[in-house]
PyMOL Python script that loads the backbone (N, CA, C, O; Angstrom):
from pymol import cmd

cmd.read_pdbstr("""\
ATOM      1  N   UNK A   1     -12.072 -14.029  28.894  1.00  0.00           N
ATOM      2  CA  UNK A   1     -12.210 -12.624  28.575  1.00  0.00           C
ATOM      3  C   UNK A   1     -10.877 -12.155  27.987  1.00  0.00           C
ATOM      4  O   UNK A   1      -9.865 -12.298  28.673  1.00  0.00           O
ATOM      5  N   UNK A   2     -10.798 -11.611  26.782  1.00  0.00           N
ATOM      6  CA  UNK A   2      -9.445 -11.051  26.014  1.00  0.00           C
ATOM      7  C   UNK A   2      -9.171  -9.970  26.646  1.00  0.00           C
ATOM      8  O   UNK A   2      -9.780  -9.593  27.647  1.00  0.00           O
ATOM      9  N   UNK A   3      -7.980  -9.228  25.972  1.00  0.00           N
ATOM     10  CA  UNK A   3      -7.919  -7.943  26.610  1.00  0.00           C
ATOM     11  C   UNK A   3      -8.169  -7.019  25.783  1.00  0.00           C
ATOM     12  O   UNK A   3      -7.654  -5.902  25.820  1.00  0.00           O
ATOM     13  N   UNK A   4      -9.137  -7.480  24.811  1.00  0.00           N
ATOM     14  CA  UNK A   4     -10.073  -6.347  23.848  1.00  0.00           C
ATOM     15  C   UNK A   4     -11.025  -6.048  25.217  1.00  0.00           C
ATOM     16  O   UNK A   4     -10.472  -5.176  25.887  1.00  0.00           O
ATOM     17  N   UNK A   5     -11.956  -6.388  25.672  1.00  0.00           N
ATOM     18  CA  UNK A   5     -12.932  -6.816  26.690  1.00  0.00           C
ATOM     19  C   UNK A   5     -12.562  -6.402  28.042  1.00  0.00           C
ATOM     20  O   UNK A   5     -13.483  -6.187  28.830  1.00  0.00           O
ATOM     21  N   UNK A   6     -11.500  -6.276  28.383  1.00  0.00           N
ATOM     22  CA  UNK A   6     -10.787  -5.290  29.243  1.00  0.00           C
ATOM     23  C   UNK A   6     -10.556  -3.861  29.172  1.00  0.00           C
ATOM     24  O   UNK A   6     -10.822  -3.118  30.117  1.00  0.00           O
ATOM     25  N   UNK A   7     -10.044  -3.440  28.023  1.00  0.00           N
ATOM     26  CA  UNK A   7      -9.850  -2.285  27.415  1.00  0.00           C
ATOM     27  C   UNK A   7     -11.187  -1.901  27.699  1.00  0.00           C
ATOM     28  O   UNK A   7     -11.498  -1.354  28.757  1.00  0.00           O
ATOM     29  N   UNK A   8     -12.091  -2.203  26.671  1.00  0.00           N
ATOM     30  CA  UNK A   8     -13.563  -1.910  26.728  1.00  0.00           C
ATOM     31  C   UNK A   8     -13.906  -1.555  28.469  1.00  0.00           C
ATOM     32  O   UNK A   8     -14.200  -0.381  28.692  1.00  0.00           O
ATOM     33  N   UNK A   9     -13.884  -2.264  29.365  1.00  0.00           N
ATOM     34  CA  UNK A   9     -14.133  -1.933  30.484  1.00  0.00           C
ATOM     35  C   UNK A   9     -13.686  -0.919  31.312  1.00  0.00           C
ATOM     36  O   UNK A   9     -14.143  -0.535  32.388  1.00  0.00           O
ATOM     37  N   UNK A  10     -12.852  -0.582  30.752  1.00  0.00           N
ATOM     38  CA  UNK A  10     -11.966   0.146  31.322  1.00  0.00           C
ATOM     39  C   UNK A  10     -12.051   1.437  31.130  1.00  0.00           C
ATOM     40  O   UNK A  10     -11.984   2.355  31.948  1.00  0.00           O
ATOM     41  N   UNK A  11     -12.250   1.454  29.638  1.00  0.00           N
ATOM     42  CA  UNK A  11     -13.201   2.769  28.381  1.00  0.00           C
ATOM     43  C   UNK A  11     -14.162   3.123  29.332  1.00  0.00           C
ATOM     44  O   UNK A  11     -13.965   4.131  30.011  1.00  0.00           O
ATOM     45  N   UNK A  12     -15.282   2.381  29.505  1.00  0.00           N
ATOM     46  CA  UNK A  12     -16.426   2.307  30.737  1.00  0.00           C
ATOM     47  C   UNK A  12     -16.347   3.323  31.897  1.00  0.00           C
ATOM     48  O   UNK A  12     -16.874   4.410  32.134  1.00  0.00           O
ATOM     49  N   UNK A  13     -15.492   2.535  32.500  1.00  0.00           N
ATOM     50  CA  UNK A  13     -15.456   3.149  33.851  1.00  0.00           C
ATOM     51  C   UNK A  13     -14.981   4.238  33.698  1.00  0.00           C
ATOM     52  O   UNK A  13     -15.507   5.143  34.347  1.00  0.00           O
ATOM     53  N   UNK A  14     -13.873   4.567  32.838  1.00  0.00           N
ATOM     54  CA  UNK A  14     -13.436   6.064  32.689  1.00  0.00           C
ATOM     55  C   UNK A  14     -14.514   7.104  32.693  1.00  0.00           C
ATOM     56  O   UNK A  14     -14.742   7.960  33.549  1.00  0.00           O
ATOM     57  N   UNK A  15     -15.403   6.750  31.064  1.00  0.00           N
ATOM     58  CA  UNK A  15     -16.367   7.694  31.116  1.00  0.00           C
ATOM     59  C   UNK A  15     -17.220   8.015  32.202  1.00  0.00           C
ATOM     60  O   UNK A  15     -17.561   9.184  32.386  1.00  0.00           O
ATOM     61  N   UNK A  16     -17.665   6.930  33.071  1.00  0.00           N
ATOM     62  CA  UNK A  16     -18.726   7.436  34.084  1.00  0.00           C
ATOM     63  C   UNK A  16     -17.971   8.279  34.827  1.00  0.00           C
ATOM     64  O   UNK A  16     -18.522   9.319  35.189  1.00  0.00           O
ATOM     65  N   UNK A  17     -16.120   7.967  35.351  1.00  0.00           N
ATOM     66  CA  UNK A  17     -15.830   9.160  36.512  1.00  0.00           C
ATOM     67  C   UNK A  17     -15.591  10.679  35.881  1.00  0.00           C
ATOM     68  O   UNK A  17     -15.467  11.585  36.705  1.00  0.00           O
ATOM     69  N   UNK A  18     -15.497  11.102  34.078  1.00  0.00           N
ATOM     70  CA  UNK A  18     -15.765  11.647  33.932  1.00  0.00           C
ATOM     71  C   UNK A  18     -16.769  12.860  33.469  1.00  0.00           C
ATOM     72  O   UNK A  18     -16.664  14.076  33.315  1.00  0.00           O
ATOM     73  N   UNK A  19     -17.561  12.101  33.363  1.00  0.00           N
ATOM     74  CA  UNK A  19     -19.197  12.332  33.518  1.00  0.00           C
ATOM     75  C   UNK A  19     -19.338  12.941  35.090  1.00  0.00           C
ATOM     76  O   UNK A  19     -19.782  14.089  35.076  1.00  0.00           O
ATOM     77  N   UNK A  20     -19.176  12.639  35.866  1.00  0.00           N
ATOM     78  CA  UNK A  20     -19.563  12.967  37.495  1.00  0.00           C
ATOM     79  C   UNK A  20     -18.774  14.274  37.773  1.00  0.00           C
ATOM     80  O   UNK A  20     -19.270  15.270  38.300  1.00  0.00           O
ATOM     81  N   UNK A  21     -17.641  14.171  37.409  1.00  0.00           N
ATOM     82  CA  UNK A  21     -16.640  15.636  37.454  1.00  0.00           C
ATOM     83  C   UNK A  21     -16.915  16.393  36.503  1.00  0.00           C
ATOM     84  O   UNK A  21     -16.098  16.286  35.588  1.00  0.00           O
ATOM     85  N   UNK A  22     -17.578  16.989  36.355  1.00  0.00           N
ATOM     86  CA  UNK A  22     -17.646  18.424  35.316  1.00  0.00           C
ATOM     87  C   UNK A  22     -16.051  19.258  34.998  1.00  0.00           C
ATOM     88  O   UNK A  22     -15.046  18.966  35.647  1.00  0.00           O
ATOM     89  N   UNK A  23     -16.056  20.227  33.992  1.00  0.00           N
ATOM     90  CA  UNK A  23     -15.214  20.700  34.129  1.00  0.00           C
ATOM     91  C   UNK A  23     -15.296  22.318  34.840  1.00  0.00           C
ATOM     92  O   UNK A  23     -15.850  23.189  34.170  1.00  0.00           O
ATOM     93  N   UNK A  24     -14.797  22.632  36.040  1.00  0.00           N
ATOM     94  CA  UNK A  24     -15.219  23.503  36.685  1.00  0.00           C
ATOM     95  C   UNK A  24     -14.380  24.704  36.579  1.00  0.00           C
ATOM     96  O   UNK A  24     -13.219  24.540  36.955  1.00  0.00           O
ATOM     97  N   UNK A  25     -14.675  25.797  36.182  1.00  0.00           N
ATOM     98  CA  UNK A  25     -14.100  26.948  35.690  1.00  0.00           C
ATOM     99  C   UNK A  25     -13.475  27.579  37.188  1.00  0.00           C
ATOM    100  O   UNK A  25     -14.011  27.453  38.289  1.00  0.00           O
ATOM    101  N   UNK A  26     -12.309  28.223  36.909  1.00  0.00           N
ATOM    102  CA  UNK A  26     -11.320  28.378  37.854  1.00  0.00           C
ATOM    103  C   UNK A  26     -11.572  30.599  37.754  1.00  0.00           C
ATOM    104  O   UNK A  26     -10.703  31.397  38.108  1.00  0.00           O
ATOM    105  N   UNK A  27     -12.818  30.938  37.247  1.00  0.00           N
ATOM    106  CA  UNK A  27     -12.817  32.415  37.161  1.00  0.00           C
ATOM    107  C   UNK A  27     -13.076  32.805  38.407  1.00  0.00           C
ATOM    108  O   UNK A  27     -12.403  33.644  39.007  1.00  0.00           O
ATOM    109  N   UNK A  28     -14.348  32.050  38.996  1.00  0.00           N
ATOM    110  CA  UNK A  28     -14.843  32.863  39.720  1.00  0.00           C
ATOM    111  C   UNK A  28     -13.832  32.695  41.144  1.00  0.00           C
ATOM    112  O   UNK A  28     -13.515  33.561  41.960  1.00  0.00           O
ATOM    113  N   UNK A  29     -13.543  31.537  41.103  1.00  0.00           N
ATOM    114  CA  UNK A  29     -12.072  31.726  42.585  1.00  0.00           C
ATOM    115  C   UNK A  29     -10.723  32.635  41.846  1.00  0.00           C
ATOM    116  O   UNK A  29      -9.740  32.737  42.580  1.00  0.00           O
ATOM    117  N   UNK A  30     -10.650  33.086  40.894  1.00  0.00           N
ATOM    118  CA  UNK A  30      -9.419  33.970  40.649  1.00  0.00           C
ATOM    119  C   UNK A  30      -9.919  35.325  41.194  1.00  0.00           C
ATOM    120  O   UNK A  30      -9.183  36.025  41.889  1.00  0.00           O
ATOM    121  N   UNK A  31     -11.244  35.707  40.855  1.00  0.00           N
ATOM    122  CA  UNK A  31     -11.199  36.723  41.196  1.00  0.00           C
ATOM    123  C   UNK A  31     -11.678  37.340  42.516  1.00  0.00           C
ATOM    124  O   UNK A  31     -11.693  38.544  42.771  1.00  0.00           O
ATOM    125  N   UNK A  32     -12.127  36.179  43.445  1.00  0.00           N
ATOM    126  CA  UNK A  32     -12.569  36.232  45.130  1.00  0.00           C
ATOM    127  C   UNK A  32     -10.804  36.422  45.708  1.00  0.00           C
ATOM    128  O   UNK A  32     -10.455  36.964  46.756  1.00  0.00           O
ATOM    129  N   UNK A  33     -10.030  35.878  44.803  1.00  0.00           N
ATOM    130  CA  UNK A  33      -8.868  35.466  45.161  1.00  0.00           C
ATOM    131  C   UNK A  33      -7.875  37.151  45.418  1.00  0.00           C
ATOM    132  O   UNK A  33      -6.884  37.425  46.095  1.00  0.00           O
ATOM    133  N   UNK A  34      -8.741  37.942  44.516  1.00  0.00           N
ATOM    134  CA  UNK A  34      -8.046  39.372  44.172  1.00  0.00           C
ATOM    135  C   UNK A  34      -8.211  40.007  45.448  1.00  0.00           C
ATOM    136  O   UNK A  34      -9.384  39.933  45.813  1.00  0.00           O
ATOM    137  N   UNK A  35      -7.445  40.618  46.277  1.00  0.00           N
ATOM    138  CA  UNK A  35      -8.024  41.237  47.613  1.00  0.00           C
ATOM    139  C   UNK A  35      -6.709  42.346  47.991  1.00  0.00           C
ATOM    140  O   UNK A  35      -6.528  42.787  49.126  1.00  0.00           O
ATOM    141  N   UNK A  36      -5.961  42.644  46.948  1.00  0.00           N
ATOM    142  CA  UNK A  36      -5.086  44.146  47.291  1.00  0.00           C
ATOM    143  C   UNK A  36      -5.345  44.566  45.766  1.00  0.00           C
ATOM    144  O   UNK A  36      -5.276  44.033  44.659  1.00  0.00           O
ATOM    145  N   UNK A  37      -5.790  46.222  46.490  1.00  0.00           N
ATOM    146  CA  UNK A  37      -6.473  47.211  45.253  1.00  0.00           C
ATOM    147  C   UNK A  37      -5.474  48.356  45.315  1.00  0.00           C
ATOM    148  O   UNK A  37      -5.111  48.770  46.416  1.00  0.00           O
ATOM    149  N   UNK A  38      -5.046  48.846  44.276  1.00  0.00           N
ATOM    150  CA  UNK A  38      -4.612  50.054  44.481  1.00  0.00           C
ATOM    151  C   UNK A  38      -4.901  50.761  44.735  1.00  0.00           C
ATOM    152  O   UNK A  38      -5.841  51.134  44.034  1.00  0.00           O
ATOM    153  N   UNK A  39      -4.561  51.659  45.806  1.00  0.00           N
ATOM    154  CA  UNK A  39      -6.032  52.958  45.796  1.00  0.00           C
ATOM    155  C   UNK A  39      -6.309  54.291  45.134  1.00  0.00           C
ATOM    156  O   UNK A  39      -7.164  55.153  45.342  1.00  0.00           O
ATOM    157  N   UNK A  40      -5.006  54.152  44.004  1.00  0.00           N
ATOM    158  CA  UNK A  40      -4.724  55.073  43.018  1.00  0.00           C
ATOM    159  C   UNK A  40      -5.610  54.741  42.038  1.00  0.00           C
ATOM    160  O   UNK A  40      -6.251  55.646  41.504  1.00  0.00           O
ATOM    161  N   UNK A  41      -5.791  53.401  41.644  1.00  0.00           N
ATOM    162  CA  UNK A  41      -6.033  53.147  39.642  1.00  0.00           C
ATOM    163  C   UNK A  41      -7.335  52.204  40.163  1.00  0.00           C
ATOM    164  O   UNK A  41      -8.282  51.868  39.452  1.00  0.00           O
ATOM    165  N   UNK A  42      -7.160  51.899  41.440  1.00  0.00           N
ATOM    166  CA  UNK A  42      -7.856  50.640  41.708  1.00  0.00           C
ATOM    167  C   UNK A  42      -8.040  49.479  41.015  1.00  0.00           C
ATOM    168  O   UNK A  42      -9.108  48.879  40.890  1.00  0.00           O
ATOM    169  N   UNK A  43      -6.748  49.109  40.469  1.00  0.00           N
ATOM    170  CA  UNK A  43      -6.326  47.778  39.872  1.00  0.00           C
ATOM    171  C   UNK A  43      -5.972  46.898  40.993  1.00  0.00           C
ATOM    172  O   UNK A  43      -5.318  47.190  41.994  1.00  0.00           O
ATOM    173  N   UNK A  44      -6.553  45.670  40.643  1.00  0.00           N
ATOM    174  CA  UNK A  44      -6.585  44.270  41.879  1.00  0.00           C
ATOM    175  C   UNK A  44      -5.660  43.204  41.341  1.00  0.00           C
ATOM    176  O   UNK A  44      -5.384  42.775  40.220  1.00  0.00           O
ATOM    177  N   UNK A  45      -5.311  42.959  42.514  1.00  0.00           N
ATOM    178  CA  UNK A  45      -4.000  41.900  42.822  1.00  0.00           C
ATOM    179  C   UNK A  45      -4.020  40.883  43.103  1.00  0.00           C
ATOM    180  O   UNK A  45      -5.132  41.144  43.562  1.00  0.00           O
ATOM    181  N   UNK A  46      -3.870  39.668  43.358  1.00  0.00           N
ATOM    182  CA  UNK A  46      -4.275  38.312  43.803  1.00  0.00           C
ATOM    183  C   UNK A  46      -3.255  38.503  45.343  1.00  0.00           C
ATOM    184  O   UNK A  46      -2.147  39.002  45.539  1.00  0.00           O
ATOM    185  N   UNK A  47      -3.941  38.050  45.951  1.00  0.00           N
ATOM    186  CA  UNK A  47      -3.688  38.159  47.568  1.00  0.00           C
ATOM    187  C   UNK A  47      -2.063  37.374  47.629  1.00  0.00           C
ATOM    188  O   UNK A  47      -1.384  37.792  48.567  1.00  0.00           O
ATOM    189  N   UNK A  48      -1.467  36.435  46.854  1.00  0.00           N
ATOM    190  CA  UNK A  48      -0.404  35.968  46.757  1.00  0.00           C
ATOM    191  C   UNK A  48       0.835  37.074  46.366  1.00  0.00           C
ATOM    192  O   UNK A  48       1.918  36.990  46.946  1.00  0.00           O
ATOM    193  N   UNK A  49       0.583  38.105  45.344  1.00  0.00           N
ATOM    194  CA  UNK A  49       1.207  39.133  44.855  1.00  0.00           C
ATOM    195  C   UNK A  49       1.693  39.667  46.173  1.00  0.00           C
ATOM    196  O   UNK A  49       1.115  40.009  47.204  1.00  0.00           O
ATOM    197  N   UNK A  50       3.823  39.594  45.530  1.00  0.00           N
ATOM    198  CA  UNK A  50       4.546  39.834  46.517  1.00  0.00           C
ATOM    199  C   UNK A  50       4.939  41.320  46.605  1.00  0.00           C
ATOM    200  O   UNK A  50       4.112  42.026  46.027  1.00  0.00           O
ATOM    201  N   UNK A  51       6.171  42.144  47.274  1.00  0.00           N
ATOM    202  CA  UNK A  51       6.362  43.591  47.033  1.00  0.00           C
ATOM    203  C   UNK A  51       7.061  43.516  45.505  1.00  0.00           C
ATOM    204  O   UNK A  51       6.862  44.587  44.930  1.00  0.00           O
ATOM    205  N   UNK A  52       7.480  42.993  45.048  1.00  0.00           N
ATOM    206  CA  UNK A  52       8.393  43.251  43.861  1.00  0.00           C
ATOM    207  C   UNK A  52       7.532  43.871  43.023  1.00  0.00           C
ATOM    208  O   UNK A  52       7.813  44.995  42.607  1.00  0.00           O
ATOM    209  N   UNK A  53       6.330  43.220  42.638  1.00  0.00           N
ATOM    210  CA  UNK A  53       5.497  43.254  41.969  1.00  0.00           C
ATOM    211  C   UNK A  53       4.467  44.372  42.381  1.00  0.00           C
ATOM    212  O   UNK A  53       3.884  44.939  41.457  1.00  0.00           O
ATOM    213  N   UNK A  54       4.309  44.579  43.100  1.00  0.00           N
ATOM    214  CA  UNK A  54       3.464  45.859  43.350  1.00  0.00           C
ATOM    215  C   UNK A  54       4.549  46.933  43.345  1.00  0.00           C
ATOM    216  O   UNK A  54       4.157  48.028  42.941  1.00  0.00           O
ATOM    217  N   UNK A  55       5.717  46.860  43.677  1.00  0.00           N
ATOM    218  CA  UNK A  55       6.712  48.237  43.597  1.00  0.00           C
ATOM    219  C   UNK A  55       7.095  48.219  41.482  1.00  0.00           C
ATOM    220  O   UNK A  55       7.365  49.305  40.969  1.00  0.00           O
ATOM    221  N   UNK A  56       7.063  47.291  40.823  1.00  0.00           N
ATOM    222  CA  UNK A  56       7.005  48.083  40.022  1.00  0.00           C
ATOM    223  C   UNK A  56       5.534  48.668  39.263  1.00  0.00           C
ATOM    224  O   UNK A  56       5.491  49.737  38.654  1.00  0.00           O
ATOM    225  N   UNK A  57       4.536  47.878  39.411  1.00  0.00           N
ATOM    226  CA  UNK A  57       2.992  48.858  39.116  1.00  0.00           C
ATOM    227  C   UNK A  57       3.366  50.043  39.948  1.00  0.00           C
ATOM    228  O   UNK A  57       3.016  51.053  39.337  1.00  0.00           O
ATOM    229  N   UNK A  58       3.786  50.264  40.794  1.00  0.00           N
ATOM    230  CA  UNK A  58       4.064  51.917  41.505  1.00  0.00           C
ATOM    231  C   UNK A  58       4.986  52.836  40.239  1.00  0.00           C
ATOM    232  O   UNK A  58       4.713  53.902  39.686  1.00  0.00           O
ATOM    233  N   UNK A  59       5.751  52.231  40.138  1.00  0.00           N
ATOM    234  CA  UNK A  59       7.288  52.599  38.821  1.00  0.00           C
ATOM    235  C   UNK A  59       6.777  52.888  37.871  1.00  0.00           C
ATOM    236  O   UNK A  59       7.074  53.901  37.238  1.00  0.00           O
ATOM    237  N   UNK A  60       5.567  51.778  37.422  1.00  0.00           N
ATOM    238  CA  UNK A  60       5.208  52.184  36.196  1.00  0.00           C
ATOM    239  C   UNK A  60       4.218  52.607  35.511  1.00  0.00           C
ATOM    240  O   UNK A  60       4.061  52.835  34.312  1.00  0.00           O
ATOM    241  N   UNK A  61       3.267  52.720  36.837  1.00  0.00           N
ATOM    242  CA  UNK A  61       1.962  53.406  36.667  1.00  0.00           C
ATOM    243  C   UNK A  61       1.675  54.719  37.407  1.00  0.00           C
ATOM    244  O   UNK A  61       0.911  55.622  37.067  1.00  0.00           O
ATOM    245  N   UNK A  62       2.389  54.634  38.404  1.00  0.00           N
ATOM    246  CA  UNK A  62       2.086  56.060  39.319  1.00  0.00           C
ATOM    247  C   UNK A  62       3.481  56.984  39.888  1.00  0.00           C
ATOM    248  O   UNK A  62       3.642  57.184  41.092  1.00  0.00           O
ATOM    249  N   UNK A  63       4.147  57.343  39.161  1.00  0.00           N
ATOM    250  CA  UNK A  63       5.455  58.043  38.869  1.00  0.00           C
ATOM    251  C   UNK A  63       5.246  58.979  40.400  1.00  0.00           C
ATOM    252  O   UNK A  63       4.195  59.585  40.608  1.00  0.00           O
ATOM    253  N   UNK A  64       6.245  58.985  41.265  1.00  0.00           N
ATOM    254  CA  UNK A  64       6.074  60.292  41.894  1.00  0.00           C
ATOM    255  C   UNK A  64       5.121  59.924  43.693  1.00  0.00           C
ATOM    256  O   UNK A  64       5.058  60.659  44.678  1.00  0.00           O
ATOM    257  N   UNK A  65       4.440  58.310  43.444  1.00  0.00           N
ATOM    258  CA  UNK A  65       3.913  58.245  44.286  1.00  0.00           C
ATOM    259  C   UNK A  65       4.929  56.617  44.904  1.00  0.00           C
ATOM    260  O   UNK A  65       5.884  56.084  44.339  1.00  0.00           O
ATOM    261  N   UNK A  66       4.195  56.186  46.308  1.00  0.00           N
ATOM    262  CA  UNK A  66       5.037  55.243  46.799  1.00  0.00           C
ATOM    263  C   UNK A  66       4.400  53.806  47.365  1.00  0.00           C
ATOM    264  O   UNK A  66       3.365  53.614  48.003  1.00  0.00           O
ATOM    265  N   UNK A  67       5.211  53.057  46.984  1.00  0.00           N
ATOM    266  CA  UNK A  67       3.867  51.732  47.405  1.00  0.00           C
ATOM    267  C   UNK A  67       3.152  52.031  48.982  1.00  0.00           C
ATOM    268  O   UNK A  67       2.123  51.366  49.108  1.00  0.00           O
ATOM    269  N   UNK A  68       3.391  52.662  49.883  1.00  0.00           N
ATOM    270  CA  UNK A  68       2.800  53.119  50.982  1.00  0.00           C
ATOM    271  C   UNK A  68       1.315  53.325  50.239  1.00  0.00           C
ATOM    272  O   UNK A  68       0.295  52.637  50.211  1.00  0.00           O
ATOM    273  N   UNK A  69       1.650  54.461  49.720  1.00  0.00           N
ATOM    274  CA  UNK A  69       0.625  55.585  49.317  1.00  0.00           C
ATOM    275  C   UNK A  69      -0.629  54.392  48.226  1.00  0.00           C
ATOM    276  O   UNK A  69      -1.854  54.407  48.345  1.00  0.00           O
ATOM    277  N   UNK A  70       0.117  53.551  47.318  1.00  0.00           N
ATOM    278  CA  UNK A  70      -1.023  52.901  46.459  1.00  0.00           C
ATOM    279  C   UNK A  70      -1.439  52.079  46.989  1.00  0.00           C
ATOM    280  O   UNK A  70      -2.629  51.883  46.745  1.00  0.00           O
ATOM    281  N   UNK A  71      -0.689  51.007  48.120  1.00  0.00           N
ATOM    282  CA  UNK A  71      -1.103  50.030  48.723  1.00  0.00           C
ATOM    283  C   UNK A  71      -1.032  50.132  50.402  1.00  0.00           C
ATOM    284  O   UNK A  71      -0.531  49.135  50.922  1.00  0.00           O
ATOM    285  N   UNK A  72      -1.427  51.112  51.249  1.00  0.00           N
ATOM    286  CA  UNK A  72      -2.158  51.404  52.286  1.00  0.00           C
ATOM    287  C   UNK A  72      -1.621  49.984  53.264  1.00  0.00           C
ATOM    288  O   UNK A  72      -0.726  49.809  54.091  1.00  0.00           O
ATOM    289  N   UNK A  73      -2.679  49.142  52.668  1.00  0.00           N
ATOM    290  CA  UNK A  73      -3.330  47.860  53.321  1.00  0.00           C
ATOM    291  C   UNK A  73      -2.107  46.427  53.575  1.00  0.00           C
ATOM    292  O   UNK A  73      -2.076  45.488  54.371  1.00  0.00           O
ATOM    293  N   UNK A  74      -1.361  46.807  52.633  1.00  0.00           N
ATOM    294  CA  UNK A  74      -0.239  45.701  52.381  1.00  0.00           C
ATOM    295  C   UNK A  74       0.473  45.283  53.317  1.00  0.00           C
ATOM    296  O   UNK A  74       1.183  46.109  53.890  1.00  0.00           O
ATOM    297  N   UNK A  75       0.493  44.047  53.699  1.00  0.00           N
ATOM    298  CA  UNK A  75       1.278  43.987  54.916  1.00  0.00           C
ATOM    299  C   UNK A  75       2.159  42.433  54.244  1.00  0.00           C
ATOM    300  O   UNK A  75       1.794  41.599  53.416  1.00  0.00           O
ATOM    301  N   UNK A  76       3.172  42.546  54.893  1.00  0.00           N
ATOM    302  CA  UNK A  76       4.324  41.455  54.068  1.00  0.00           C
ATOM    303  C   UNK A  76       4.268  39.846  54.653  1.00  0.00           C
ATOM    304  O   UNK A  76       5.009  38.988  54.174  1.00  0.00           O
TER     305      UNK A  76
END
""", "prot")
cmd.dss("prot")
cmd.show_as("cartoon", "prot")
cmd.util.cbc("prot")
cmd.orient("prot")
């Protein structure tokens, strides 16, 4: 057996394990994933989103108000 005939086999087996794995879209866990809402704009956050990042959506979307006040629920 050469190693043309190897290659070839090898071609093979690839395709079947990718045939069995689909390619599985990563939307619908991004957005189960969203679970802090503002309760001003009600724009959603991915549950990983730290304070930095929610204190400036406060800065720069809701002038006058305080991450208390948009994010209630937030706990560190």
């Amino acid at each position: 057996m050469g190693n043309g005939a190897k290659a070839q086999q090898k071609q093979q087996r690839n395709a079947k394990k990718t045939q069995d794995s689909a390619a599985k879209s990563q939307l619908k866990t991004n957005e189960a994933a969203k679970s802090i809402i503002c309760q001003t704009c009600r724009q959603t956050f991915l549950s990983t989103t730290r304070l930095p990042a929610l204190t400036q959506h406060v800065e720069n979307k809701h002038s006058g108000k305080t991450v208390a006040d948009c994010f209630p629920n937030y706990k560190e």
